[in-house]
N, C-alpha and C positions, 0 to 999 in steps of 0.2 A: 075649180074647174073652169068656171068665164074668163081667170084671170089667167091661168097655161094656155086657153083659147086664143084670149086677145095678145101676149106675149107671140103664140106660134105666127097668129094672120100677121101680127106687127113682123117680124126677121122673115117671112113670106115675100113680104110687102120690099122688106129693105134687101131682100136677095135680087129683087128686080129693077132695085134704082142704081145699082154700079155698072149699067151699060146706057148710053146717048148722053154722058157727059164730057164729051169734047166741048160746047162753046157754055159751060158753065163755070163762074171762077173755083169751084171746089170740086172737090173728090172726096166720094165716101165710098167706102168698103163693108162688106160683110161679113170677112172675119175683124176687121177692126170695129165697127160700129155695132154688130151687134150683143158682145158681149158687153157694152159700157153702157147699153142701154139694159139689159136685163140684170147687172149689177145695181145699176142706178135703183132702178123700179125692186128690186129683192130688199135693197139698205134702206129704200124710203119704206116700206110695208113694216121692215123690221122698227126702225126706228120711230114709227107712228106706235107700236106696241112699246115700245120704251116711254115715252112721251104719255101712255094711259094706264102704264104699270108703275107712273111714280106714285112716292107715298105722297098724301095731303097733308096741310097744317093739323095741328089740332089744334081746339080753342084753345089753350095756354099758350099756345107756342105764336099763334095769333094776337092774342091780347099783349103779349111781349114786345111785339115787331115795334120797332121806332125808325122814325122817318131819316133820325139821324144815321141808322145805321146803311144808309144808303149811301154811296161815292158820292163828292159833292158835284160833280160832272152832271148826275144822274136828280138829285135830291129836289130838284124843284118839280120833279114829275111825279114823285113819293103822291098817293093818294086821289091823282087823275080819278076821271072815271066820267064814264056820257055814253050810255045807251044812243043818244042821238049820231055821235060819232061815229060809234061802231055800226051803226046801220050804214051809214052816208058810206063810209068806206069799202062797204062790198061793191057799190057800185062800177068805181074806178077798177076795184081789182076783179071783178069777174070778166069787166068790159074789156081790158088788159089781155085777155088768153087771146082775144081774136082780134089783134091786131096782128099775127104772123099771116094770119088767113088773107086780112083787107091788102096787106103788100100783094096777094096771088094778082089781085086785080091790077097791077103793073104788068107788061105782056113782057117784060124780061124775066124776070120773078116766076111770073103764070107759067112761064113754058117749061119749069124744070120744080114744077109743084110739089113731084112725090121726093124728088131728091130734098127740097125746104122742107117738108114733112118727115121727111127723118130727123133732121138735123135739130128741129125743132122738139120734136119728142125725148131726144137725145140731151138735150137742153135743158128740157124743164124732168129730166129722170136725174140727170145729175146736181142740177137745183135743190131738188125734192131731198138727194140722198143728204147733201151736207146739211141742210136743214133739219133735218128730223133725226140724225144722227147725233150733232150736236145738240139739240134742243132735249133729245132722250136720255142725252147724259149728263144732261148738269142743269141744275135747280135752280132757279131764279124765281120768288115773289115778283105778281105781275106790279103795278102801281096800283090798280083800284084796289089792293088788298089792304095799303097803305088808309086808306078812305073809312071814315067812322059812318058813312050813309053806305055803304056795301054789306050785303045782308049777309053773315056768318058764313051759311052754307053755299053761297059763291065763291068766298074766301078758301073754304075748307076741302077745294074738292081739288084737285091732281091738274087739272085744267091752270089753277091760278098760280101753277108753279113754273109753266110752259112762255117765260118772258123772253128768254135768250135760246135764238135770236128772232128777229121779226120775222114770220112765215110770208105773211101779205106783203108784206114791203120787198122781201127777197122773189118774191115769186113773179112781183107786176113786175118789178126792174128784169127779171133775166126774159120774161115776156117782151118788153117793150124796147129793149137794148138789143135782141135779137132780131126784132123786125127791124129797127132803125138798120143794124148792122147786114144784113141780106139786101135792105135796099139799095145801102151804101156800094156794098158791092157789086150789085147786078147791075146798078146805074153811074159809074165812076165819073160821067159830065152832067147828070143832074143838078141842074140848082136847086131843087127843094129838100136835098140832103140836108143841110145846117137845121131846116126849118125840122125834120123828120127827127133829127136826134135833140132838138130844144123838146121837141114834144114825148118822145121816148123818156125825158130826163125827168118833163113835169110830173107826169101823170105815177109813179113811184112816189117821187116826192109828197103830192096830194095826201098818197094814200099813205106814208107815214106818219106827216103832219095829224091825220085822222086817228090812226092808229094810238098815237102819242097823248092823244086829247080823251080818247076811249079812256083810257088807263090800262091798256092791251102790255104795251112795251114803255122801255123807257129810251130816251133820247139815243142812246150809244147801241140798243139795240135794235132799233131804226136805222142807226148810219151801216152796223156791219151788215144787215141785211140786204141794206140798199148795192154795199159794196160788192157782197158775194151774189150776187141777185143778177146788177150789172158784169159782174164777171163773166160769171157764165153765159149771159146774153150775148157778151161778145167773144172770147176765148175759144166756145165749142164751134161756130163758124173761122174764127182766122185760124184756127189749129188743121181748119180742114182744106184749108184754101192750096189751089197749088202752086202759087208762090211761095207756102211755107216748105223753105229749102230742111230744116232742120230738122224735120220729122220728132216735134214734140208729140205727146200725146198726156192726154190729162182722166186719170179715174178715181172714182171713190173708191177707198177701200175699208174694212175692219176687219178688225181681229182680237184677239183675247187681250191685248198689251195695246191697242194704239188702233184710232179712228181718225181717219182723214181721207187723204188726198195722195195718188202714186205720181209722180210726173215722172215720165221715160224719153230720154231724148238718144235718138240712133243714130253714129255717125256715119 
């Protein structure tokens, strides 16, 4: 019920931000945006039930694992593992959500607040759905499972099958690539642009690096994370822009035969 609650106040909320956007560079709509956004948020609910309904190791299947059988790409991270890490990392990635908020305090930004709050929610639902869509379908041993100092029933439990792809990594990048990119736009002669997206680009990074050292993920699932992370940080604002002459548009979708991604381009 809170969540058909908060679902209704949210498309409430975005039925009244497609009027007073003449001097913003985007357009958002109502029947466009709100169905991508309540898609998003239904694939990611689903897909976190995917993600706690896999099976876990069992100890044979455990005591089995070898480090060789890891890609060599991947293998030198086989057995990671730091409690210290995984703490240090929340840090960055929690602090990450509210950097869309710190751009409001730009007065180009500020003045068209509720419209960057769509867009933003809209962002991190379609984040969320690839992420946890993909991560509920396919089984990946984390690193620390690799690790002889990781105590069995960490190993063994459906959590430590959840490696591919980086959730924290995917989530601060589409977080922090979306503010860079709203500022870049509301401020086209700013010089502190370059400085906004070096800092947009570190603060992902951090938190993979940490992620990586946890035994959370392993190398290549930190980079796609990062990738699809940044993606959508910038893609769900320039798709909305109205310079974009081509009328793309980008949703998650599933179905019984195939989980991804629709692109629809109108001519």
């Amino acid at each position: 019920m809170k969540r058909l609650l908060t679902i209704f106040c949210l498309l409430t909320f975005l039925a009244g931000q497609v009027h007073a956007q003449d001097d913003s560079p985007y357009k958002t709509s109502f029947k466009v945006d709100a169905p991508i956004i309540v898609a998003g948020m239904g694939l990611s609910a689903y897909g976190l039930k995917l993600m706690k309904d896999k099976d876990g190791l069992s100890e044979e299947e455990i005591l089995s694992l070898s480090k060789d059988d890891v890609n060599g790409f991947d293998r030198f991270a086989a057995g990671y593992h730091s409690d210290n890490a995984k703490k240090i990392s929340d840090y960055p990635f929690y602090a990450s959500f509210a950097t869309p908020f710190l751009m409001l305090l730009n007065d180009n930004v500020g003045s068209k607040a509720g419209q960057v709050l769509v867009l933003y929610v809209e962002t991190m639902a379609v984040t969320g759905a690839f992420f946890t869509m993909t991560n509920g379908n396919i089984a990946r041993e984390r690193p620390l499972v690799y690790s002889p100092d990781v105590d069995i029933s960490d190993k063994n439990d459906a959590n430590a099958r959840n490696s591919f792809y980086a959730g924290h990594t995917a989530a601060t990048a589409s977080a922090t690539f979306f503010a860079a990119k709203i500022f870049h736009d509301f401020n086209p002669d700013s010089p502190a642009r370059p400085y906004v997206w070096a800092a947009a680009a570190a603060v992902p990074a951090a938190v993979g690096y940490l992620r990586l050292k946890a035994g959370k993920h392993f190398l290549s699932d930190n980079l796609l994370g990062y990738t699809m992370g940044a993606a959508a940080g910038i893609l769900v604002p320039q798709l909305h822009k109205k310079t974009n002459k081509r009328n793309i548009s980008l949703m998650p979708v599933s179905g019984k035969y195939f989980n991804g991604a629709l692109m629809t381009y109108t001519f």
